[in-house]
C-alpha positions as CSV (number, residue, x, y, z in Angstrom):
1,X,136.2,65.4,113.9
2,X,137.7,66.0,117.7
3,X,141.4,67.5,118.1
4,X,142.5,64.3,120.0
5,X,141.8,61.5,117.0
6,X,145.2,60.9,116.3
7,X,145.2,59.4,120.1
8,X,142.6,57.8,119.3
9,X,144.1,56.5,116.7
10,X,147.2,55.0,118.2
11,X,145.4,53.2,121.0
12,X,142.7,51.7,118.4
13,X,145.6,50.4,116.0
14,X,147.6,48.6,119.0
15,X,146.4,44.8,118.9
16,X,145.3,43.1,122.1
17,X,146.6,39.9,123.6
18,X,144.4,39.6,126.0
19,X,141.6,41.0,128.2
20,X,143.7,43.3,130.4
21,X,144.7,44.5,127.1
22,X,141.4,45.4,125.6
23,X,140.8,47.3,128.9
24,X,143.6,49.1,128.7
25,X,142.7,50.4,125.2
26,X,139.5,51.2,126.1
27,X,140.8,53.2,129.3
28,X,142.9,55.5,127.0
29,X,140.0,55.8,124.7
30,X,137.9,56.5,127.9
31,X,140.5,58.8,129.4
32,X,140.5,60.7,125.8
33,X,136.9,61.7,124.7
34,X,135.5,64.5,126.3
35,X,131.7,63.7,127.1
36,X,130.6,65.6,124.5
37,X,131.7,63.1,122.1
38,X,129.3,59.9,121.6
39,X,131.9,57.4,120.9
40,X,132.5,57.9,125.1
41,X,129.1,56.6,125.8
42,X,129.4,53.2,123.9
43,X,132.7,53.1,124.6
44,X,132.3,53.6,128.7
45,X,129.7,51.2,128.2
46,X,131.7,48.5,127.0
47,X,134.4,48.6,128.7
48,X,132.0,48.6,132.1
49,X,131.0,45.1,130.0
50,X,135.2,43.8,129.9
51,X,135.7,44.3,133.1
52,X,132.5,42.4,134.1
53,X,133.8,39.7,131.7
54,X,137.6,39.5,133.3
55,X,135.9,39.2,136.9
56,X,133.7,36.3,136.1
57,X,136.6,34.6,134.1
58,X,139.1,35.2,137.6
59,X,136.4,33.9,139.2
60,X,136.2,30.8,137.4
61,X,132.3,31.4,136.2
62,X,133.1,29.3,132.8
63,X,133.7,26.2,131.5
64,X,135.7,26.9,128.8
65,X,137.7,30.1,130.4
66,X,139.9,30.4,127.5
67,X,137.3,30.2,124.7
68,X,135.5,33.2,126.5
69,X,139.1,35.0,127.0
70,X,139.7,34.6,123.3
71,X,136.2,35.7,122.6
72,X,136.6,38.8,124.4
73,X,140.1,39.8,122.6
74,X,138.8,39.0,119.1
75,X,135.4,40.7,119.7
76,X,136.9,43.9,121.2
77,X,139.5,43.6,118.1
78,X,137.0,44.5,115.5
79,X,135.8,47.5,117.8
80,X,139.2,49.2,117.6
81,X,139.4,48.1,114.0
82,X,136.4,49.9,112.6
83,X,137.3,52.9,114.7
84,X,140.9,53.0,113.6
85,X,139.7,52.9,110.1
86,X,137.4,55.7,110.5
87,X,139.5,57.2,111.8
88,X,141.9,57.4,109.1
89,X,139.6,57.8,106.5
90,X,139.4,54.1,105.1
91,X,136.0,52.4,104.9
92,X,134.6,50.8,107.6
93,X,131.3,49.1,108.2
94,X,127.9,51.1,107.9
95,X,126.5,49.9,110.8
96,X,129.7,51.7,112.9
97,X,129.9,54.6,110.3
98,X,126.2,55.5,111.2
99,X,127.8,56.3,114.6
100,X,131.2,57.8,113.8
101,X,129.8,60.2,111.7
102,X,128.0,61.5,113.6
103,X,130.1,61.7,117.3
104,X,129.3,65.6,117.7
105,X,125.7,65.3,117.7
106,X,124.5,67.4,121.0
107,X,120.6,66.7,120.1
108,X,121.2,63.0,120.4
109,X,121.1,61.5,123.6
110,X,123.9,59.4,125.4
111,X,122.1,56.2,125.7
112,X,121.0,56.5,121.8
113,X,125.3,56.8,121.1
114,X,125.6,53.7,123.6
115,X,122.9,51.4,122.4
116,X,124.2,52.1,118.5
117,X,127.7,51.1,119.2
118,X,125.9,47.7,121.0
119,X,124.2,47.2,117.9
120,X,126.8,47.5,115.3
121,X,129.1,45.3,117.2
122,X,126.7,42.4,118.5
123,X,124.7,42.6,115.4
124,X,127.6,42.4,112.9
125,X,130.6,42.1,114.9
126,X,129.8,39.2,116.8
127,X,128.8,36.1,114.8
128,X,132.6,37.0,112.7
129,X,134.1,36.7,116.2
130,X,132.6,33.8,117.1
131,X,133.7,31.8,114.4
132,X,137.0,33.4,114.6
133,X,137.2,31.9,117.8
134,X,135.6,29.0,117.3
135,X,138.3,28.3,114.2
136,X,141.2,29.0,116.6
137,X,140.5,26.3,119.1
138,X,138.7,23.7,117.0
139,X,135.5,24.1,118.3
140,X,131.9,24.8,116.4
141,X,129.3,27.5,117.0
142,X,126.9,24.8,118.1
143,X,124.0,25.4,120.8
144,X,124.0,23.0,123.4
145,X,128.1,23.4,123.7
146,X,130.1,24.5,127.2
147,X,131.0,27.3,125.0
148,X,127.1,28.5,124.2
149,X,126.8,27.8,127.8
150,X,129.3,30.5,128.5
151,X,128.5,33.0,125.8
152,X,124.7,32.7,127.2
153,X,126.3,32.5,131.2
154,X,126.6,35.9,130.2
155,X,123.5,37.3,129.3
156,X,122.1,38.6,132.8
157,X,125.1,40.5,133.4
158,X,124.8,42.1,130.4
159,X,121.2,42.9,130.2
160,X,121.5,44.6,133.8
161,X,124.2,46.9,132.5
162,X,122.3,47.9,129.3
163,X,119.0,48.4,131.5
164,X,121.5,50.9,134.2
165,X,122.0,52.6,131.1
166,X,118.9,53.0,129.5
167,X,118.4,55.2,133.0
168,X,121.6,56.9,133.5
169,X,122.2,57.9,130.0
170,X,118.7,59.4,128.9
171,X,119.5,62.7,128.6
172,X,121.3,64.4,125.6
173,X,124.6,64.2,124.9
174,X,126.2,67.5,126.7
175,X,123.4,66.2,129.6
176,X,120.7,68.1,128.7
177,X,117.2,66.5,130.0
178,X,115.6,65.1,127.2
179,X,111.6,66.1,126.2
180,X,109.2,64.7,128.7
181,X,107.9,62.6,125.8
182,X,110.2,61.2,123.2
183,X,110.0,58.3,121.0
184,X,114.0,57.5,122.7
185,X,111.6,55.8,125.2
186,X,110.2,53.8,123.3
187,X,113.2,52.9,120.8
188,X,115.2,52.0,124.4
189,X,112.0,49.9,125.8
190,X,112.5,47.4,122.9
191,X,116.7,47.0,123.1
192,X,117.2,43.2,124.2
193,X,120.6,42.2,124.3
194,X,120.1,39.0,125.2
195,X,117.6,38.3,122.0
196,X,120.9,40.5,120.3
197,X,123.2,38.1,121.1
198,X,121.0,34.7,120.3
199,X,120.7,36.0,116.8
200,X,124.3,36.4,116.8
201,X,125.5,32.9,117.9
202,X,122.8,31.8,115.0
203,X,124.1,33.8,112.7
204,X,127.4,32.5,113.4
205,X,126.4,28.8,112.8
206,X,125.3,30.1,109.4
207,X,128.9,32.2,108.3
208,X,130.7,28.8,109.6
209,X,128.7,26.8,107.2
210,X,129.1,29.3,104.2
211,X,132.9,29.7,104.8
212,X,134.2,27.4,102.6
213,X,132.5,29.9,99.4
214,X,134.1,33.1,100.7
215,X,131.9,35.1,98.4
216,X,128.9,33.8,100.0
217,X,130.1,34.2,103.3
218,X,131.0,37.7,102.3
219,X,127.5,38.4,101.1
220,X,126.1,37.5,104.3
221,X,128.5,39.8,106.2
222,X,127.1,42.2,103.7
223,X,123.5,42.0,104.5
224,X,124.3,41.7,108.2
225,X,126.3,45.2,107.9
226,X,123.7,46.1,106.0
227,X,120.5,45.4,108.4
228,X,122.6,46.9,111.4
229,X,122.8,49.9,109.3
230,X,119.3,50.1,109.1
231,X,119.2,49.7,112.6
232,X,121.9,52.2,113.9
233,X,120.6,55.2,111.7
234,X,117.1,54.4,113.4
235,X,118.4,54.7,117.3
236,X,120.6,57.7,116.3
237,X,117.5,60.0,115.4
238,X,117.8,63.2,116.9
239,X,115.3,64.4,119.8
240,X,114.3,67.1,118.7
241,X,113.6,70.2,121.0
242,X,109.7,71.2,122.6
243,X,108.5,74.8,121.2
């Protein structure tokens, strides 16, 4: 879809070790996209969110610093791989194909590209790297946890990033001013990602109790990809112009 994909490509199929890593991806992938190009609104968006994330860790803001770490690495990991996999053609989940496809879109606005990356990746993303995580240190997805602690610890930051945004970013995606009256307002208004991210960590709990039947786990993944979908196609409508 762009002339630089293929760099794109490279820096989404490298696999991170750690967070200086996953900010190191996401710089090339910043330094890449041209702003006319909606994967650089989600994408500058995020990474804005890592480096939040690495400063609180250096600063010792958790209690279970390397359970947040690893959380970062694994989440950030399925980022790069649904891009990488659009990117080379292969199937990848809706809820990110309802933004890849459509990257070139100058009548959708900046904050609509952002806020649909947020969604596919907390609402399907995140509850598969949360147990992933959880797995790989022998913990559980359980509320009441230092871990939930953490993973909630984070919530304000995160919410005052998305509401910057939801400012900055309402205008179209070459910076056109929007309408005076759009229903963007209103689709913005309601984005929570702290109520995002609750229904992750439950959702979570549920795919760590269905692993054990793969193909039940799998169907849940399924209507999770499938609901974020819905979701994604919704905030990607474009604004159409006055007169």
């Amino acid at each position: 879809m762009f002339p630089y994909d293929s760099i794109l490509l490279a820096a989404a199929s490298a696999s991170p070790a750690s967070i200086d890593d996953v900010i190191a991806i996401m710089q090339t992938i910043d330094a890449t996209c041209t702003q006319g190009d909606g994967l650089y609104w989600f994408n500058s968006l995020y990474l804005q969110v890592t480096h939040a994330v690495k400063v609180r860790v250096a600063a010792g803001g958790f209690q279970d610093p390397a359970w947040i770490t690893l959380l970062d690495v694994k989440f950030a990991q399925l980022y790069f791989n649904s891009l990488a996999a659009a990117l080379r053609g292969q199937p990848a989940p809706g809820c990110w194909s309802a933004l890849f496809n459509v990257r070139n879109q100058v009548a959708v606005a900046r904050i609509q590209f952002a806020l649909a990356g947020v969604n596919a990746h907390i609402n399907h993303d995140l509850a598969v790297a949360i147990v992933a995580t959880s797995a790989q240190t022998g913990t559980s997805p359980r509320h009441g946890t230092p871990q939930y602690a953490d993973y909630t610890a984070l919530n304000s930051t995160l919410d005052g990033l998305i509401e910057i945004a939801k400012h900055t970013l309402n205008v179209r995606l070459l910076g056109e001013v929007l309408p005076p009256v759009s229903r963007v307002e209103d689709t913005i208004a309601a984005w929570s990602v702290s109520a995002a991210r609750e229904s992750a960590w439950n959702n979570a709990e549920i795919l760590q109790h269905l692993q054990p039947v793969p193909l039940f786990a799998a169907s849940f993944l399924h209507s999770l990809d499938g609901l974020a979908t819905v979701v994604g196609k919704s905030l990607l409508v474009p604004v159409p112009k006055l007169g």
